[in-house]
C-alpha positions as CSV (number, residue, x, y, z in Angstrom):
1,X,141.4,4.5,74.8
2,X,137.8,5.8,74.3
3,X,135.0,5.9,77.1
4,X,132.0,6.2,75.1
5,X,128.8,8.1,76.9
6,X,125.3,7.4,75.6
7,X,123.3,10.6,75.1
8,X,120.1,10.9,74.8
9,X,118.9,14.6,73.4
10,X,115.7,16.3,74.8
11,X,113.8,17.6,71.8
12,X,113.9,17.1,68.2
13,X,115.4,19.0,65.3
14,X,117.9,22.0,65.5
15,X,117.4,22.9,68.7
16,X,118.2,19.2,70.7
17,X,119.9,19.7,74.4
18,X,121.3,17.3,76.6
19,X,118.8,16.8,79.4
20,X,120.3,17.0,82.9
21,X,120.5,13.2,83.5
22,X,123.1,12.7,80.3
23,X,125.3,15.7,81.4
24,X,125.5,14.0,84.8
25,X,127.0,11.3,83.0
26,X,129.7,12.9,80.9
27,X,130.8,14.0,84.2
28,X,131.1,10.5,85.3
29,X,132.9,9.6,82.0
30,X,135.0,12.5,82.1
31,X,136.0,11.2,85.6
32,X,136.8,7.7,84.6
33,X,138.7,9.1,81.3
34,X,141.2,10.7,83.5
35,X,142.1,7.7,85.8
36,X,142.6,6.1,82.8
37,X,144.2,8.1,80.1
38,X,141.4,8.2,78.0
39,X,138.7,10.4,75.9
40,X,135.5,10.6,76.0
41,X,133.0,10.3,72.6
42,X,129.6,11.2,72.7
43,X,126.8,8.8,70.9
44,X,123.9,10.3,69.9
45,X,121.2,8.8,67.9
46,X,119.9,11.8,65.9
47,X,121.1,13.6,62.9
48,X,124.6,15.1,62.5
49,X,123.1,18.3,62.2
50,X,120.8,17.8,65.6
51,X,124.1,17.0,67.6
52,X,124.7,20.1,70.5
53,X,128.0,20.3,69.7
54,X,129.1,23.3,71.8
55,X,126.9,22.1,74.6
56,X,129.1,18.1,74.5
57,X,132.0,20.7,74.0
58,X,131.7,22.5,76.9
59,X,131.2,19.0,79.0
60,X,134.7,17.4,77.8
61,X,133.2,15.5,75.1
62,X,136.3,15.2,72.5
63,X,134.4,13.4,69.6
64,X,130.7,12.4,68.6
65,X,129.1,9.2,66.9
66,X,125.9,10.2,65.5
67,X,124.1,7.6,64.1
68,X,121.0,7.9,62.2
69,X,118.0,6.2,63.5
70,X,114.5,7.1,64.0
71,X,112.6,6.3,66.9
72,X,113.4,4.5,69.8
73,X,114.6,0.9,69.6
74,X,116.5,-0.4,72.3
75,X,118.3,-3.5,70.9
76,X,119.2,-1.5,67.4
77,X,120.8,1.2,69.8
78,X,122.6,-1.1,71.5
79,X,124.1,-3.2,68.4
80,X,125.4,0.4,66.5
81,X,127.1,0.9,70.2
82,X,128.8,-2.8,69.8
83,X,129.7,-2.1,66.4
84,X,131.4,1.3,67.9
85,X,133.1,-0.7,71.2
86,X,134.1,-3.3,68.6
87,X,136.2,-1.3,65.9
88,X,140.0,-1.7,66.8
89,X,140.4,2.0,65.9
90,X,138.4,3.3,68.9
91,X,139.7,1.0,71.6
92,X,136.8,1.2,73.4
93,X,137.2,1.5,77.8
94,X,133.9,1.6,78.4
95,X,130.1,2.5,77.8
96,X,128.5,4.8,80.3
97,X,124.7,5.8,80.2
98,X,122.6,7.8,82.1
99,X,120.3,5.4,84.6
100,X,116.7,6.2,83.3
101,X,114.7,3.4,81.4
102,X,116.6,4.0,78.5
103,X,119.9,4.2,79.2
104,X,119.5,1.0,82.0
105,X,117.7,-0.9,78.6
106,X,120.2,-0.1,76.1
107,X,123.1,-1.3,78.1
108,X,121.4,-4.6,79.0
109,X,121.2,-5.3,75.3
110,X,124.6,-4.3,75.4
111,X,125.7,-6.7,77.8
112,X,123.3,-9.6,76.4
113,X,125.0,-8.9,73.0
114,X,128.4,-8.5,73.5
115,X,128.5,-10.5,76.7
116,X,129.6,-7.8,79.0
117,X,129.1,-7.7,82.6
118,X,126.8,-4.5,83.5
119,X,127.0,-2.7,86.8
120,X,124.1,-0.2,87.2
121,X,123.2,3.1,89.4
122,X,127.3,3.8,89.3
123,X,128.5,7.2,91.7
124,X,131.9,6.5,90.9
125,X,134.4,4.4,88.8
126,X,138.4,4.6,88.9
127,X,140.8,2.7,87.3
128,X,142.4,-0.1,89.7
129,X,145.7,-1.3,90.1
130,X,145.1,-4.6,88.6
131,X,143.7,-2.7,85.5
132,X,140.2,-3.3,86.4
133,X,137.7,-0.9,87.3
134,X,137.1,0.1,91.5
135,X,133.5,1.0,91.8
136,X,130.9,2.5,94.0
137,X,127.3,2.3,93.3
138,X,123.7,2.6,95.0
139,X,121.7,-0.8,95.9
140,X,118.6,-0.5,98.2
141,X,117.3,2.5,96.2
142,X,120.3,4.3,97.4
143,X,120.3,3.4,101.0
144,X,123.4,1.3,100.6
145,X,126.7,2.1,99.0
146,X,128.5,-0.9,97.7
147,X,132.1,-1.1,96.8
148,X,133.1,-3.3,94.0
149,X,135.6,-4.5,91.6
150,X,134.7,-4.7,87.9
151,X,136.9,-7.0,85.6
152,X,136.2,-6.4,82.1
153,X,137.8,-5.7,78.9
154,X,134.9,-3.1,78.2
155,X,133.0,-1.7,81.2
156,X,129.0,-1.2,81.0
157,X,128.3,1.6,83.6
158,X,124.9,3.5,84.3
159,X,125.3,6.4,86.2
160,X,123.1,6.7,89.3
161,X,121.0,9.8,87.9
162,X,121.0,11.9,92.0
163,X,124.5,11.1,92.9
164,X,126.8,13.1,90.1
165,X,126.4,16.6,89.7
166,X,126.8,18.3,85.9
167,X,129.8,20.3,85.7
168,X,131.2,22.0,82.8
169,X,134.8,22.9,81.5
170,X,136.2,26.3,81.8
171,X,137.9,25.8,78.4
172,X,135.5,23.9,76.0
173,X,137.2,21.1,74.4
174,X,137.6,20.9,70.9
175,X,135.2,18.2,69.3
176,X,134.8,16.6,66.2
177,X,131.9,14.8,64.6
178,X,131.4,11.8,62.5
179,X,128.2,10.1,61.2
180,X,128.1,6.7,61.3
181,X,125.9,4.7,58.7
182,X,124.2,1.6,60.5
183,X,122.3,-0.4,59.1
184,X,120.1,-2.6,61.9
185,X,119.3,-5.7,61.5
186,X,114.9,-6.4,61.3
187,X,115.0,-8.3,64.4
188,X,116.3,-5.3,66.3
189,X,113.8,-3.4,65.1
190,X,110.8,-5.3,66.2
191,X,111.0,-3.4,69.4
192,X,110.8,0.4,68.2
193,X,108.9,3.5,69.3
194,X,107.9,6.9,68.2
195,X,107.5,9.3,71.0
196,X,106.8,12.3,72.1
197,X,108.3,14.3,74.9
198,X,105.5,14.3,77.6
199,X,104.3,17.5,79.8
200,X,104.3,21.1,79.4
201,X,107.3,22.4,76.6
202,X,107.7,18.8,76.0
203,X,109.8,18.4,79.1
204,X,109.6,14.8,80.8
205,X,109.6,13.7,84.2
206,X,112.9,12.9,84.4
207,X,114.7,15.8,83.3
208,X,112.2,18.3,84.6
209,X,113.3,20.9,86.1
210,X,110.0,21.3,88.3
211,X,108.2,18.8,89.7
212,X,105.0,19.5,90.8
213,X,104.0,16.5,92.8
214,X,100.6,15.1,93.8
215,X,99.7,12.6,96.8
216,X,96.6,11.1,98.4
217,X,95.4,14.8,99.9
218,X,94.9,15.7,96.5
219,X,91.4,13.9,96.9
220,X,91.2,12.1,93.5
221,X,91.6,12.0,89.9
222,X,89.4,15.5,89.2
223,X,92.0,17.4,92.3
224,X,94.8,17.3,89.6
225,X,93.7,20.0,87.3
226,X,95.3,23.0,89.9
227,X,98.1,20.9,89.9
228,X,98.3,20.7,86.4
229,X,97.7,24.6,85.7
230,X,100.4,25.4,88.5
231,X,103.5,22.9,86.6
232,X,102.3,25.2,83.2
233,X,102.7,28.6,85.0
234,X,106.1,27.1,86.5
235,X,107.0,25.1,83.0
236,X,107.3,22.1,84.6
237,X,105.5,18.8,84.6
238,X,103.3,16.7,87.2
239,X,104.4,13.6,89.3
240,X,102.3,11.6,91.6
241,X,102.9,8.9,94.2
242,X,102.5,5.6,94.3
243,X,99.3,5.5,95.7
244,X,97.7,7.8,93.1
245,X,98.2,5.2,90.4
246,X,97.5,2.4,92.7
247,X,93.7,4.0,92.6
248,X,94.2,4.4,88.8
249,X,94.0,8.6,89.1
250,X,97.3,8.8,87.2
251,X,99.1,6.8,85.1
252,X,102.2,5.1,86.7
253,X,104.2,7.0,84.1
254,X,104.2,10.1,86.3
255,X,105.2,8.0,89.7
256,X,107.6,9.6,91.7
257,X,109.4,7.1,93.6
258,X,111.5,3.6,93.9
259,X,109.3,1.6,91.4
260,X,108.3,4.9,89.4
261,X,110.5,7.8,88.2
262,X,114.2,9.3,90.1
263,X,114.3,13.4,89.4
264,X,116.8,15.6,89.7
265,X,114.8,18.9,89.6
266,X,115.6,22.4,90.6
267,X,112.2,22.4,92.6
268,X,109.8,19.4,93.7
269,X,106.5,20.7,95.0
270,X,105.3,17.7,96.9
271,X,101.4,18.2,97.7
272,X,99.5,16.1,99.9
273,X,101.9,13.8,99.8
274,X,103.0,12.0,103.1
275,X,106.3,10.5,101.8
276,X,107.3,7.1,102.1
277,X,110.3,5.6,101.7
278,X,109.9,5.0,98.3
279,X,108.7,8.0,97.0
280,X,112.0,9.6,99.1
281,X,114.3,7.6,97.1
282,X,112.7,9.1,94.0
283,X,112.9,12.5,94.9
284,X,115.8,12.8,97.4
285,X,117.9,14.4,94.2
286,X,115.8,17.4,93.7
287,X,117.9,20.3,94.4
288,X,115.1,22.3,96.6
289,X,112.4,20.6,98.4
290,X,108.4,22.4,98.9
291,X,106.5,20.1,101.0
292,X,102.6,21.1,101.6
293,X,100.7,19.1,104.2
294,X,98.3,19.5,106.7
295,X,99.8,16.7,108.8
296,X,102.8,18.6,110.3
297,X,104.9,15.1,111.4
298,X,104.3,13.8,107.9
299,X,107.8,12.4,107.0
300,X,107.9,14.4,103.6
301,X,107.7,18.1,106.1
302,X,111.5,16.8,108.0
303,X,112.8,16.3,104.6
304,X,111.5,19.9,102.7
305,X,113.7,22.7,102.6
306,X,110.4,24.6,103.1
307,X,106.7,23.4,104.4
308,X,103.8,24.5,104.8
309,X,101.5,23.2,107.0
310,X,97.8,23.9,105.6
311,X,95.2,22.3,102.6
312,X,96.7,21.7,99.1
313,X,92.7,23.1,97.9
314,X,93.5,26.7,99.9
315,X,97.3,26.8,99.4
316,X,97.6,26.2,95.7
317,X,95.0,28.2,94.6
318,X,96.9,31.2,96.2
319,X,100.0,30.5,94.3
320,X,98.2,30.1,91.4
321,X,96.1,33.7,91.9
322,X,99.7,35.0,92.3
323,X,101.7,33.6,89.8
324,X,99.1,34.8,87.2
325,X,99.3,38.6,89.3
326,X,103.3,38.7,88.0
């Protein structure tokens, strides 16, 4: 049996990677593929020649579907994966995707398609005695675990993007890779986009590994540009909070939070931001925590690793000044 793990690949051309949210979920396939005697397949939709090979290697991935398809179009994506779940030769288990906007889309087309039941923001999945699947996953933006049951001849999983960490073989597996010609049907193209990895060294929000984030002390729209300079010097990318793009000084694609973006960063420099519930559950998976406030019993402070208690205008300047002195 096969469990088949959407990929998405950073950037474009030669030098693709597998962002940190799609490595978290091999590691959840590779979990599920032991409980039940299966392999796991990457699918990529890139070139054969773009695939990461040694990188899907060295995270248990055993075979890889690349399929040829430019652009971004959800309900195309998600017909190739039926065609792949479909073929008796594969004997599909099930389709795991990371749970950012794209993987959570792709497998509700999945599920509308192929009439599947989908269970999304997955921490863990094990075979069950009955030969279903036991599962545990987030509701409440994480605030609640729920156990479940999943009966299904082929599970739909996303992967809750903060609760799996990425870890790697100490033998890379060997892998093999096979291009697979799809042909999409028009109507599943009349959704399709061309884009372009946003922030500095085309890294997005979601698979940044710095966060430099921006609240209501920031002061409005023109406050940003330090911010800005300070996620270039630490090649990262800038996030706001809700209330920033409720006054329309961001755009809502940079929101941290519940209704915005979850990250997983190495470092999230919250600035002036207060933290609300919300904006917690989007940023409670960063590894390391930097709050700076001048309210010291602002929420955000109890949950930083570090704070400091001073003006975003006086404190970020002086990191700046010394980030350019090294």
């Amino acid at each position: 049996m096969t469990v088949y793990c959407l990929v998405e690949l950073e950037s474009a051309g030669a030098a693709a990677t597998v962002p940190d949210a799609s490595l978290r979920a091999l590691s959840f396939a590779r979990a599920l593929a032991r409980s039940t005697a299966s392999t796991v397949a990457a699918v990529v939709f890139a070139d054969a020649t773009q695939v990461p090979a040694a990188e899907l290697a060295a995270h248990g991935v055993t075979e890889v579907h690349a399929v040829r398809l430019a652009g971004y179009a959800p309900r195309a994506w998600a017909r190739a994966l039926a065609d792949l779940v479909a073929a008796p030769e594969h004997d599909g288990r099930a389709v795991i995707a990371a749970g950012t906007d794209h993987g959570n889309e792709v497998l509700a087309h999945l599920g509308a398609i192929t009439g599947l039941p989908m269970a999304a923001n997955c921490v863990s999945a094990l075979a069950a005695a009955d030969g279903g699947l036991e599962l545990v996953r987030q509701r409440w933006a994480g605030l609640l675990l729920e156990e479940a049951v999943l009966d299904a001849p082929v599970a739909l999983l996303t992967v809750a993007t903060d609760a799996v960490s990425p870890e790697s073989l100490a033998e890379p597996a060997t892998i093999t890779i096979h291009e697979v010609l799809h042909s999409p049907h028009d109507d599943d193209l009349v959704i399709r986009a061309e884009e372009e990895p946003a922030g500095a060294g085309g890294v997005s929000l979601a698979t940044a590994r710095v966060v430099v984030g921006g609240g209501r002390g920031v002061g409005g729209a023109e406050g940003f540009a330090p911010l800005e300079e300070l996620a270039r010097l630490l090649g990262g990318v800038v996030g706001v909070s809700r209330v920033v793009t409720s006054e329309g000084w961001r755009p809502h694609a940079q929101q941290v939070g519940q209704t915005g973006t979850k990250i997983t960063p190495d470092l999230y420099l919250a600035c002036g931001i207060s933290g609300a519930i919300q904006h917690i559950a989007g940023c409670s998976g960063a590894r390391h925590i930097i709050a700076i406030n001048t309210d010291p019993a602002a929420p955000m402070m109890s949950r930083a690793d570090y704070a400091i208690i001073g003006d975003l205008h006086e404190v970020i300047p002086a990191l700046i000044a010394a980030l350019r002195d090294r």
